[in-house]
LODOTI-279705 format. One record per atom (N, C-alpha, C, O): residue number from 1; residue in three letters; atom name; x, y, z. Coordinates in pm, whole numbers, padded with zeros to 5 digits. Example, Ala and Ser with C-alpha at 12.3 -4.5 7.8 and 13.67 -1.06 7.14 Angstrom:
<recs>
+-----+--------+-------+--------+--------+--------+
| num | residu | atome |     xx |     yy |     zz |
+-----+--------+-------+--------+--------+--------+
|   1 |    ALA |     N |  01319 | -00569 |  00780 |
|   1 |    ALA |    CA |  01230 | -00450 |  00780 |
|   1 |    ALA |     C |  01320 | -00330 |  00780 |
|   1 |    ALA |     O |  01424 | -00332 |  00846 |
|   2 |    SER |     N |  01285 | -00225 |  00708 |
|   2 |    SER |    CA |  01367 | -00106 |  00714 |
|   2 |    SER |     C |  01290 |  00003 |  00787 |
|   2 |    SER |     O |  01341 |  00114 |  00804 |
+-----+--------+-------+--------+--------+--------+
</recs>
This chain:
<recs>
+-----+--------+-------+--------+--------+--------+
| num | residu | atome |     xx |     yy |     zz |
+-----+--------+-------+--------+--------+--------+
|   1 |    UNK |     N |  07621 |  03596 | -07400 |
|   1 |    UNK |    CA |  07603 |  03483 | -07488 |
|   1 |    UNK |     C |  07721 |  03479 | -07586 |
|   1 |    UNK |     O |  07761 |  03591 | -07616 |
|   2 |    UNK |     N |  07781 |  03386 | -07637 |
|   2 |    UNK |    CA |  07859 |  03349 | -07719 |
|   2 |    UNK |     C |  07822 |  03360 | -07873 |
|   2 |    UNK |     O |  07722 |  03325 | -07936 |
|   3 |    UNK |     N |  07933 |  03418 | -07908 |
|   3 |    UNK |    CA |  07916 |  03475 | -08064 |
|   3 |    UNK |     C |  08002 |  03418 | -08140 |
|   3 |    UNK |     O |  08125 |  03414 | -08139 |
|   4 |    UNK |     N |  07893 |  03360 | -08231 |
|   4 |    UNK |    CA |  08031 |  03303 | -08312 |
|   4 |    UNK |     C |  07994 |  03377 | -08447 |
|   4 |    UNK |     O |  07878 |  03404 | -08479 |
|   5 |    UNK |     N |  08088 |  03400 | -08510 |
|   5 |    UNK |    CA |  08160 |  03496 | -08648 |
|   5 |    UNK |     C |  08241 |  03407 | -08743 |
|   5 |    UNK |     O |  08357 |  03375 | -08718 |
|   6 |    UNK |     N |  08181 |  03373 | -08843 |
|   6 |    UNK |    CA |  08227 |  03338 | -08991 |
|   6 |    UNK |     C |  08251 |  03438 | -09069 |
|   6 |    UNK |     O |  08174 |  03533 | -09085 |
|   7 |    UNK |     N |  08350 |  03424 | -09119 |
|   7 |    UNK |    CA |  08390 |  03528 | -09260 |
|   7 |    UNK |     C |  08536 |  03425 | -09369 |
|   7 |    UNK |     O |  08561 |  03313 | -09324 |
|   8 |    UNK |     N |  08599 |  03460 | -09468 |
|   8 |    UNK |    CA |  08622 |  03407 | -09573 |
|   8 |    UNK |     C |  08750 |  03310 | -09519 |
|   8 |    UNK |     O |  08799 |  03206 | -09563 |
|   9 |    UNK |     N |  08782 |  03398 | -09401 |
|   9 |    UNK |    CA |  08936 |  03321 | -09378 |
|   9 |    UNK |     C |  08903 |  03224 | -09219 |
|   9 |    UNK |     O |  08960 |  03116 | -09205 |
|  10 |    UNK |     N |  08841 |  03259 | -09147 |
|  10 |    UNK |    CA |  08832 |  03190 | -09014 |
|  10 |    UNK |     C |  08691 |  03130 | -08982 |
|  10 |    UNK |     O |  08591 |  03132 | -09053 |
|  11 |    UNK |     N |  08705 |  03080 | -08867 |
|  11 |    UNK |    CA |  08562 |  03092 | -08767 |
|  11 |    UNK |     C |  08599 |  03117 | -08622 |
|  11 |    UNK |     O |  08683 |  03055 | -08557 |
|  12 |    UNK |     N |  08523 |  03220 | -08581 |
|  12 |    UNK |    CA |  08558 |  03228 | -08420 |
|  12 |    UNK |     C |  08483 |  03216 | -08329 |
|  12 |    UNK |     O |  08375 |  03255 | -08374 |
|  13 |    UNK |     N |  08468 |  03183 | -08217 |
|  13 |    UNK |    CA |  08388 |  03204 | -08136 |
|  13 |    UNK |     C |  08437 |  03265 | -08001 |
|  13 |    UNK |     O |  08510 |  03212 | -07917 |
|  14 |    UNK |     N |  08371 |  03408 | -08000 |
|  14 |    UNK |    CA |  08376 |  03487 | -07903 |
|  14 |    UNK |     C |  08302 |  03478 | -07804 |
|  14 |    UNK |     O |  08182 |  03489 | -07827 |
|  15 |    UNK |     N |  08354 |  03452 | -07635 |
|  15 |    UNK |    CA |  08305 |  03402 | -07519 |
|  15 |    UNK |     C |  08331 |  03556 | -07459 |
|  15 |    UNK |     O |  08415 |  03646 | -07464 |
|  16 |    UNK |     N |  08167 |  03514 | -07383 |
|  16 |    UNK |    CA |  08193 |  03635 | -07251 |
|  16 |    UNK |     C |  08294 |  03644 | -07154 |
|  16 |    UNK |     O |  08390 |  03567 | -07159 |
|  17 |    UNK |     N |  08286 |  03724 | -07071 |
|  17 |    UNK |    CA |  08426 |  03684 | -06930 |
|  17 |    UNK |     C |  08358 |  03549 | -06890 |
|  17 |    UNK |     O |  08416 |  03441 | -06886 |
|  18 |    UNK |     N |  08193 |  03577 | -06855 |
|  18 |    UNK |    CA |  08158 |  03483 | -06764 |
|  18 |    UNK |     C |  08182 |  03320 | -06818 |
|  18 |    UNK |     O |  08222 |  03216 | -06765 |
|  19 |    UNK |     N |  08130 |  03362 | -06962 |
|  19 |    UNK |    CA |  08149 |  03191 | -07020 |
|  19 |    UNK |     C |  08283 |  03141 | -07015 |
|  19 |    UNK |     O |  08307 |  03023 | -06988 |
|  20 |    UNK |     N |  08409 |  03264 | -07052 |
|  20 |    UNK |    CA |  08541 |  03215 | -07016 |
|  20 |    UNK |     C |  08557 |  03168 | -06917 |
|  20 |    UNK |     O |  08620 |  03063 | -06932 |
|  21 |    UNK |     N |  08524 |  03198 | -06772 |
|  21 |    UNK |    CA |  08562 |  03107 | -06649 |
|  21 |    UNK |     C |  08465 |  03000 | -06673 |
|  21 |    UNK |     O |  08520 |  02896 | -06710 |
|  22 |    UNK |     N |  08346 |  02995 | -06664 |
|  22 |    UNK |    CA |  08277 |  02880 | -06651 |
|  22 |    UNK |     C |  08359 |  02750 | -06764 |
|  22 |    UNK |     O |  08363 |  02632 | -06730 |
|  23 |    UNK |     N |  08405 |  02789 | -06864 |
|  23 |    UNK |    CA |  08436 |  02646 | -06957 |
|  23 |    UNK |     C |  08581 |  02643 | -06958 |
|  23 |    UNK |     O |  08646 |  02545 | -06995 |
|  24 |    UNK |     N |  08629 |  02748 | -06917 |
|  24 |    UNK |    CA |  08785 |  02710 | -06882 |
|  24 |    UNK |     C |  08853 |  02687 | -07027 |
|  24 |    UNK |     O |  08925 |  02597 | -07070 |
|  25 |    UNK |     N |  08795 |  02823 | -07090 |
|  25 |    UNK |    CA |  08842 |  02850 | -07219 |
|  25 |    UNK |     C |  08832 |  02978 | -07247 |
|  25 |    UNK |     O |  08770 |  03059 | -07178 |
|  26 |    UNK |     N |  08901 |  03007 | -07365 |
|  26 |    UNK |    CA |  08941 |  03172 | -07402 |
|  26 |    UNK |     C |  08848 |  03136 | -07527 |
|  26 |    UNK |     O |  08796 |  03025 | -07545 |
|  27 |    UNK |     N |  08835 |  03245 | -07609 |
|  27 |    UNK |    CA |  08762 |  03314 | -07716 |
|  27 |    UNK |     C |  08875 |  03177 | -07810 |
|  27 |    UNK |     O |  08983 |  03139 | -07763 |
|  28 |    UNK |     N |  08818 |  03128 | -07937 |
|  28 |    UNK |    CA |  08891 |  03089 | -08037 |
|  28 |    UNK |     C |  08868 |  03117 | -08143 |
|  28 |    UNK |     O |  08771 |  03184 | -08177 |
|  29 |    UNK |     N |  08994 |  03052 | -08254 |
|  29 |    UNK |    CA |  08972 |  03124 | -08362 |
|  29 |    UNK |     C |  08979 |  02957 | -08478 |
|  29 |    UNK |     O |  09072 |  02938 | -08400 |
|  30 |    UNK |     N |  08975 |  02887 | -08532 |
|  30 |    UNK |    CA |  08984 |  02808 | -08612 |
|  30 |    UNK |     C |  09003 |  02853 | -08798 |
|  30 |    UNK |     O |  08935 |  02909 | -08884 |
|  31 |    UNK |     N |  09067 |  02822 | -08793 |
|  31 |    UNK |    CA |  09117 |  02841 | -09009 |
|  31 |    UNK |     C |  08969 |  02797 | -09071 |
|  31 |    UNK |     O |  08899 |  02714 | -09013 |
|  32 |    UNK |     N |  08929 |  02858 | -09193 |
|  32 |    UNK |    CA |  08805 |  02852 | -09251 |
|  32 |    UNK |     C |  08869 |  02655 | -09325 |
|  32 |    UNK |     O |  08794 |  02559 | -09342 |
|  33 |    UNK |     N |  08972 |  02659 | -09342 |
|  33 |    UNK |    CA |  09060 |  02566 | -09413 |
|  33 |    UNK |     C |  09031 |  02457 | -09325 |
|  33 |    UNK |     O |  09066 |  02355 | -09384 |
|  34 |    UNK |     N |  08983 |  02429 | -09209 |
|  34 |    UNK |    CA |  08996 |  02315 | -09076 |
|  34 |    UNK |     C |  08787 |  02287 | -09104 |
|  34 |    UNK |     O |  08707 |  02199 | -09073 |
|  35 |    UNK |     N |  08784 |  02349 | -09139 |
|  35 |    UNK |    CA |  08567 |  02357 | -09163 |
|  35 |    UNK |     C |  08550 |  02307 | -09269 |
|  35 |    UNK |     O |  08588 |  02370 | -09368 |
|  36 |    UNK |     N |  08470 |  02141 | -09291 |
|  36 |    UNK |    CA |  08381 |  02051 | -09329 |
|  36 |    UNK |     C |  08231 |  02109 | -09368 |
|  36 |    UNK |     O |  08161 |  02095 | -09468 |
|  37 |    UNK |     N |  08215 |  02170 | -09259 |
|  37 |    UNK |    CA |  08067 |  02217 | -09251 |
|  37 |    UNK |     C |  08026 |  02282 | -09146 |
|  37 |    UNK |     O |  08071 |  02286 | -09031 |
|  38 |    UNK |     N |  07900 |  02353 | -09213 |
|  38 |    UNK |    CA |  07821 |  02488 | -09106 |
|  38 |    UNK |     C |  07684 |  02445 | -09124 |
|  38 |    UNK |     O |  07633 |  02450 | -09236 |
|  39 |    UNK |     N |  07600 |  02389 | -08987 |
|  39 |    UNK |    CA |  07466 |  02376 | -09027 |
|  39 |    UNK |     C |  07426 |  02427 | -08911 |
|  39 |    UNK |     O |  07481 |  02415 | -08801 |
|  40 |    UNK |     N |  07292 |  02504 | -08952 |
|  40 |    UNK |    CA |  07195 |  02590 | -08833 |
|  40 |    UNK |     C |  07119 |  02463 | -08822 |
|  40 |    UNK |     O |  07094 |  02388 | -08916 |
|  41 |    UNK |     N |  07070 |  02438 | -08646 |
|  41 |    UNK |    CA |  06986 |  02352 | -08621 |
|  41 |    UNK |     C |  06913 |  02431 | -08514 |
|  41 |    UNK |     O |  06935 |  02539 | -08460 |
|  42 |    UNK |     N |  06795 |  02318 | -08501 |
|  42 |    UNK |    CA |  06646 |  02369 | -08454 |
|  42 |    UNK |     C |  06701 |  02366 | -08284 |
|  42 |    UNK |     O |  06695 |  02464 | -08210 |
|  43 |    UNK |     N |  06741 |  02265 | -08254 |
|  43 |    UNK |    CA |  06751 |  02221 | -08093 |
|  43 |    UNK |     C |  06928 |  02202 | -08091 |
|  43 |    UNK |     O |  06963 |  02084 | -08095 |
|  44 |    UNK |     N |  07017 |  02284 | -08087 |
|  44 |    UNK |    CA |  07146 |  02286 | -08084 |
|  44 |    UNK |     C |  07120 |  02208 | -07927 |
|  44 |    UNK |     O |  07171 |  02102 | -07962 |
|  45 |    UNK |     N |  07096 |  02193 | -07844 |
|  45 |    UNK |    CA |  07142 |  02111 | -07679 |
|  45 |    UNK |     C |  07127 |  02009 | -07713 |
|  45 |    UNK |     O |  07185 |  01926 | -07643 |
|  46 |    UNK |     N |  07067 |  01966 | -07803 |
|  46 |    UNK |    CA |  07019 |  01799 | -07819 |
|  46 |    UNK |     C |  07156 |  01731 | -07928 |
|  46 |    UNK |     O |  07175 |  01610 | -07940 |
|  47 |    UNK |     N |  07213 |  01805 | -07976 |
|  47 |    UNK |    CA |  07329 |  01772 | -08036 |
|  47 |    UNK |     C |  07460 |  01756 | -07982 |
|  47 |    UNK |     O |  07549 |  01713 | -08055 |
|  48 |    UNK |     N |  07489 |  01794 | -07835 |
|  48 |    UNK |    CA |  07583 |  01796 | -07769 |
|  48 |    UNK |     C |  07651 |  01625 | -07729 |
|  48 |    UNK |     O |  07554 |  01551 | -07716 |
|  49 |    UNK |     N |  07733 |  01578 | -07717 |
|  49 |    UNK |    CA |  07740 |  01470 | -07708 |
|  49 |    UNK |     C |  07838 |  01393 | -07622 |
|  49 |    UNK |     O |  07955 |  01421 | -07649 |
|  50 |    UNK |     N |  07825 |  01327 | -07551 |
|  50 |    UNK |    CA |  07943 |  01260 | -07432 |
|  50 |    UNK |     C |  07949 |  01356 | -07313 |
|  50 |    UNK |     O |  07875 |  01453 | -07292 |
|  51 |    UNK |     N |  08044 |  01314 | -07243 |
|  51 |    UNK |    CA |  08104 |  01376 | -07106 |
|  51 |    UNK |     C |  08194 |  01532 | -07145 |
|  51 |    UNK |     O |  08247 |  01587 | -07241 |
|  52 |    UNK |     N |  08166 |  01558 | -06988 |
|  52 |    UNK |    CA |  08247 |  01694 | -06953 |
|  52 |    UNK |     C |  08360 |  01649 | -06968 |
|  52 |    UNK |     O |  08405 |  01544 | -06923 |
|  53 |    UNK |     N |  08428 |  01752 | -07052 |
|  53 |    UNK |    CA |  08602 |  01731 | -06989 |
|  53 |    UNK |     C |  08623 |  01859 | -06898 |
|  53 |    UNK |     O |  08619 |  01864 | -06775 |
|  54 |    UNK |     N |  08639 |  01923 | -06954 |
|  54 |    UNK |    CA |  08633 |  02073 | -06868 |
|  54 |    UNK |     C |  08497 |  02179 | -06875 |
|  54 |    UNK |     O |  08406 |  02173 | -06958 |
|  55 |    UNK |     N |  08506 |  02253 | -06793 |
|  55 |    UNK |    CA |  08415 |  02404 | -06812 |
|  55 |    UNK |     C |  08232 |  02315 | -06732 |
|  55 |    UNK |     O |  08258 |  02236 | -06642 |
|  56 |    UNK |     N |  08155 |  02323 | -06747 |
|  56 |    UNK |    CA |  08018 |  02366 | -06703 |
|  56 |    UNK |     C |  07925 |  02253 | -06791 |
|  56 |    UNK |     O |  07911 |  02269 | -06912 |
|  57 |    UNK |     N |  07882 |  02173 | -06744 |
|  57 |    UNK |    CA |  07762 |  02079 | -06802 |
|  57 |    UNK |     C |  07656 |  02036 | -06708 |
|  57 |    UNK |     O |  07636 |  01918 | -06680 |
|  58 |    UNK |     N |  07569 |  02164 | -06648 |
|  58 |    UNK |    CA |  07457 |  02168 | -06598 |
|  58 |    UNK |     C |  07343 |  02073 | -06699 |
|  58 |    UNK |     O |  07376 |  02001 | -06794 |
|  59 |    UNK |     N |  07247 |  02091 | -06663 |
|  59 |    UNK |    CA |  07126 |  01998 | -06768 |
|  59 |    UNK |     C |  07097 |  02097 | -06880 |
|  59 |    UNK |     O |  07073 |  02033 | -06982 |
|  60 |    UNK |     N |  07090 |  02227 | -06900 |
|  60 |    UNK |    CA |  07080 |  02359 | -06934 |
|  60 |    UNK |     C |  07166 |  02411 | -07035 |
|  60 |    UNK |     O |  07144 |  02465 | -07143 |
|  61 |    UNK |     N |  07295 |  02375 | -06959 |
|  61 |    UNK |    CA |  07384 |  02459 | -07006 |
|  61 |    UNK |     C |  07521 |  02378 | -07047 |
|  61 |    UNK |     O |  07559 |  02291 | -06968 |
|  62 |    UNK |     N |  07597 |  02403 | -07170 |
|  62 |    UNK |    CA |  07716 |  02303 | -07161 |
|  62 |    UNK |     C |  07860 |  02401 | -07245 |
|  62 |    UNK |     O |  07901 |  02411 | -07361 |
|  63 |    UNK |     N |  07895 |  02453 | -07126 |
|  63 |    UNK |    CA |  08034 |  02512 | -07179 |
|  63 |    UNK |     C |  08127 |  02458 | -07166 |
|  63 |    UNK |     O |  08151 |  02404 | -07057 |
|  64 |    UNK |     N |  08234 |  02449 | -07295 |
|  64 |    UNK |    CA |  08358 |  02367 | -07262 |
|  64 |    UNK |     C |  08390 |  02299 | -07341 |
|  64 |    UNK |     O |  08369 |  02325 | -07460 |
|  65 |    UNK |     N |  08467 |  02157 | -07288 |
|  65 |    UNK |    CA |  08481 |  02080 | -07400 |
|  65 |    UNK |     C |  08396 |  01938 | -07386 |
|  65 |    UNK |     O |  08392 |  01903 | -07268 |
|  66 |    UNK |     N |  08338 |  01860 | -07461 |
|  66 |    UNK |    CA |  08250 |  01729 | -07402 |
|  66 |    UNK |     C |  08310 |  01625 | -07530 |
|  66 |    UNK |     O |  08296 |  01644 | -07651 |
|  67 |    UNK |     N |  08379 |  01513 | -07464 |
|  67 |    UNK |    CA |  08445 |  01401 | -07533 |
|  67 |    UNK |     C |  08367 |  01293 | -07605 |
|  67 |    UNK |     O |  08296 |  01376 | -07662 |
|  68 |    UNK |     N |  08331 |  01206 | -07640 |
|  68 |    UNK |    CA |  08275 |  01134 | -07683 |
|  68 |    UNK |     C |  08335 |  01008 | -07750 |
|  68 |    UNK |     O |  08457 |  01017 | -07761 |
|  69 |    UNK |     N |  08291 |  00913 | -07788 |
|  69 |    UNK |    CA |  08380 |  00811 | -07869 |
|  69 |    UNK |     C |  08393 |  00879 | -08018 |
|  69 |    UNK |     O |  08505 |  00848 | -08059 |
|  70 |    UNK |     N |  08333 |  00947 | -08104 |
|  70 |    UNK |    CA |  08339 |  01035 | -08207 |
|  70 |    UNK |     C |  08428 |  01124 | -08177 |
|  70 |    UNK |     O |  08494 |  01160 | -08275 |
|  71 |    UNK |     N |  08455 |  01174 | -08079 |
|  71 |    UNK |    CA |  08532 |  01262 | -08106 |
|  71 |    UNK |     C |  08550 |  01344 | -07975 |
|  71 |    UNK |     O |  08537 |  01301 | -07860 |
|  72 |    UNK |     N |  08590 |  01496 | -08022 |
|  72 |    UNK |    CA |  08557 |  01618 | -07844 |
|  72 |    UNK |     C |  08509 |  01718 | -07934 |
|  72 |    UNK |     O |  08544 |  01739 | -08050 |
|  73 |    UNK |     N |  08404 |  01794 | -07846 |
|  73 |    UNK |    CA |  08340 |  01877 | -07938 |
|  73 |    UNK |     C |  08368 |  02007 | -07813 |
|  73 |    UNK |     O |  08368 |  01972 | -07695 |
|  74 |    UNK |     N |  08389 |  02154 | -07848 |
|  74 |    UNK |    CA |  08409 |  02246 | -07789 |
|  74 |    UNK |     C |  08263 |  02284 | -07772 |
|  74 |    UNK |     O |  08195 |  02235 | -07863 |
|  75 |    UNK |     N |  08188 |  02360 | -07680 |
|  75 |    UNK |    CA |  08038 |  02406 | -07671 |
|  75 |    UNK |     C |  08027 |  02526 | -07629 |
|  75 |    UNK |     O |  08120 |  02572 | -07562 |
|  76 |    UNK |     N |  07943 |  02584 | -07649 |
|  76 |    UNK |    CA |  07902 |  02732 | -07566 |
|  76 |    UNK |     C |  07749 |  02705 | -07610 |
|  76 |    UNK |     O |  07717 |  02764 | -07714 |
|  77 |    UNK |     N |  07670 |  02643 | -07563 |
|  77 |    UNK |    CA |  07495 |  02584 | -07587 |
|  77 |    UNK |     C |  07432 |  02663 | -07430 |
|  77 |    UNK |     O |  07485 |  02699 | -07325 |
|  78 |    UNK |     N |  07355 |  02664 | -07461 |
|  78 |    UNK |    CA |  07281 |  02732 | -07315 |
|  78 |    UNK |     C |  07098 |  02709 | -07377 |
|  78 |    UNK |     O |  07036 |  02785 | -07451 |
|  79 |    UNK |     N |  07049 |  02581 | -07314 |
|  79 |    UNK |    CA |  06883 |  02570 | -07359 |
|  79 |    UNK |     C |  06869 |  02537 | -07470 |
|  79 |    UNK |     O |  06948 |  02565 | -07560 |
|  80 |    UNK |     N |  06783 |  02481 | -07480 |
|  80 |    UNK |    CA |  06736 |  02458 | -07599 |
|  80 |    UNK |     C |  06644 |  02518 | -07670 |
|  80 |    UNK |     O |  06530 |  02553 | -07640 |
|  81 |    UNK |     N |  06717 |  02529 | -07788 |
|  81 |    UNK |    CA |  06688 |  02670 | -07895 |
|  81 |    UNK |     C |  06816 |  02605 | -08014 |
|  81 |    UNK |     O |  06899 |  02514 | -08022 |
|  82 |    UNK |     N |  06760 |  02731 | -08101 |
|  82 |    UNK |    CA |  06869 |  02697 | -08169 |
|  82 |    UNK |     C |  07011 |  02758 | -08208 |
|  82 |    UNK |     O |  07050 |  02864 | -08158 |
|  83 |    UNK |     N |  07072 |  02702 | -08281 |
|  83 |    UNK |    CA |  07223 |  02773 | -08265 |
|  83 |    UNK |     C |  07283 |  02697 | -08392 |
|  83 |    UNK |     O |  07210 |  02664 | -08486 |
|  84 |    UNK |     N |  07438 |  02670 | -08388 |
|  84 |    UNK |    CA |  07517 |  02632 | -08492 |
|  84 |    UNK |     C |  07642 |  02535 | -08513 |
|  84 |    UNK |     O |  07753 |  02572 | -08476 |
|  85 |    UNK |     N |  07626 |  02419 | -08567 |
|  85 |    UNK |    CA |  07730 |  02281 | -08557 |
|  85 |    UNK |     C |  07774 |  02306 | -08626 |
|  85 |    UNK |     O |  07714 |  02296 | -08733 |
|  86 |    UNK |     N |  07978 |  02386 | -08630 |
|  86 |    UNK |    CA |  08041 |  02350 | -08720 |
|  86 |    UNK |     C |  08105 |  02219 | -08705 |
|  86 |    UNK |     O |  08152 |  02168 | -08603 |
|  87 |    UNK |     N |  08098 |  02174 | -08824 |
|  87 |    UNK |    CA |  08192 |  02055 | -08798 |
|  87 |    UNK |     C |  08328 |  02075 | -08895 |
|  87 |    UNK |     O |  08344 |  02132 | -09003 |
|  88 |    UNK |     N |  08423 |  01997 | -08804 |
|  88 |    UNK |    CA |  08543 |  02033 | -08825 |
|  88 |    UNK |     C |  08605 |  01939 | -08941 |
|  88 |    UNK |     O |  08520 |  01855 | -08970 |
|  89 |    UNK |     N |  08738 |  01920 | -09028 |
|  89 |    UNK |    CA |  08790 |  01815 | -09077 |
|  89 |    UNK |     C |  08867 |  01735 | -09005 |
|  89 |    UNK |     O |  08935 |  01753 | -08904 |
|  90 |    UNK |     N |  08835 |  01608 | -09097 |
|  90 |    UNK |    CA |  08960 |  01530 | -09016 |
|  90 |    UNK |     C |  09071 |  01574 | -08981 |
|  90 |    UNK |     O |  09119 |  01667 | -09045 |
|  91 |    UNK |     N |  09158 |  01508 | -08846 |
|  91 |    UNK |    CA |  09250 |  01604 | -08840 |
|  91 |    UNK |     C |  09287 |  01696 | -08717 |
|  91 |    UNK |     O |  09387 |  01702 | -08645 |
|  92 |    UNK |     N |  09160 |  01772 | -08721 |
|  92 |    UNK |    CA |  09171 |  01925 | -08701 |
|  92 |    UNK |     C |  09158 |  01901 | -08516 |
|  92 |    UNK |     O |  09133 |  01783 | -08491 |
|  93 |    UNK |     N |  09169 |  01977 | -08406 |
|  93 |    UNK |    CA |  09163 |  01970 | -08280 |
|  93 |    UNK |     C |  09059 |  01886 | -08263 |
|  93 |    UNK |     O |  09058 |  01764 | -08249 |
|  94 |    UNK |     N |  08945 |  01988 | -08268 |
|  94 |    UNK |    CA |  08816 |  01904 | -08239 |
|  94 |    UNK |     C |  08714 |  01852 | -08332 |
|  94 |    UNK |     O |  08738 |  01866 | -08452 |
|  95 |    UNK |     N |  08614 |  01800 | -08300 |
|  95 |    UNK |    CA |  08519 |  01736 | -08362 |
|  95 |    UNK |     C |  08443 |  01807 | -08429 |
|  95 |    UNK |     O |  08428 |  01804 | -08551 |
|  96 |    UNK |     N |  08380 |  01889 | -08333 |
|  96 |    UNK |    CA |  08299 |  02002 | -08356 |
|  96 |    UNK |     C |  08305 |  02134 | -08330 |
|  96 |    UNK |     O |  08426 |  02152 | -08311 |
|  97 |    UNK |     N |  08242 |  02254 | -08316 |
|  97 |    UNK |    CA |  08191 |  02336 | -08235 |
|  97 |    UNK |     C |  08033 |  02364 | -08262 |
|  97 |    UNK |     O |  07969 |  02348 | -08366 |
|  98 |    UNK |     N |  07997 |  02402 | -08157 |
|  98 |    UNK |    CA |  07825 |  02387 | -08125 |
|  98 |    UNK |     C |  07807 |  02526 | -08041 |
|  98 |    UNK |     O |  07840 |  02552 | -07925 |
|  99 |    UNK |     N |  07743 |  02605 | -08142 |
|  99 |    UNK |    CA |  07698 |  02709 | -08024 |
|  99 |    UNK |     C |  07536 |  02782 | -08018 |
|  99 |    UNK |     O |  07484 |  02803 | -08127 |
| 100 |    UNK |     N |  07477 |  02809 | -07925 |
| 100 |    UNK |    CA |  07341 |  02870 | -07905 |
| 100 |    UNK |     C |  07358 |  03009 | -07979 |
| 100 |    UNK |     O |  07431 |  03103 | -07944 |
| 101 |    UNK |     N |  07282 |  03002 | -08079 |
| 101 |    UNK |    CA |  07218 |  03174 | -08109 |
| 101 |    UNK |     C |  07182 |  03218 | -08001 |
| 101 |    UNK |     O |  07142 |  03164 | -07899 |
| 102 |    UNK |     N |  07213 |  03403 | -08051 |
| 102 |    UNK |    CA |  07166 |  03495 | -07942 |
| 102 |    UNK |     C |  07040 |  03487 | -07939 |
| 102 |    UNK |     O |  06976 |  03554 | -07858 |
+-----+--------+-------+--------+--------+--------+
</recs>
């Protein structure tokens, strides 16, 4: 499962091997300086939004990146449960990141 780690200077999110091949992404790291906001939600899958660009978007599961007219949001979500929407600033790569708690 994908871990993501806040502390004063960054945010990262650390991917397994497996989630690395499946989304066709490496582990990242984003500047605490690029973060708008951090909110824990109840149903993180239900927040995911638009099309696959790359990586894995089973009904289940959505690793990768998923585009939208808002924006592209990076994911590591698996079920619905809950997990964590950072949202990013204007600007910054992506829209979001969205990931499932362990």
């Amino acid at each position: 499962m994908a871990k993501l780690v806040v502390n004063d200077d960054d945010v990262t999110v650390e991917l397994t091997t497996k989630e690395h091949l499946l989304s066709m992404h490496k582990s990242f790291t984003v500047p605490r300086s690029e973060v708008a906001s951090i909110d824990h939600v109840d149903d993180v899958l239900s927040e995911v939004q638009g099309h696959k660009v790359t990586g894995e978007g089973l009904p289940e599961t959505k690793l990768g990146t998923f585009e939208s007219p808002d924006g592209t949001d990076r994911c590591a979500v698996k079920g619905h449960g809950p997990g964590t929407v950072v949202t990013l600033a204007e600007g910054a790569q992506y829209r979001r990141i969205l990931v499932s708690d362990e």
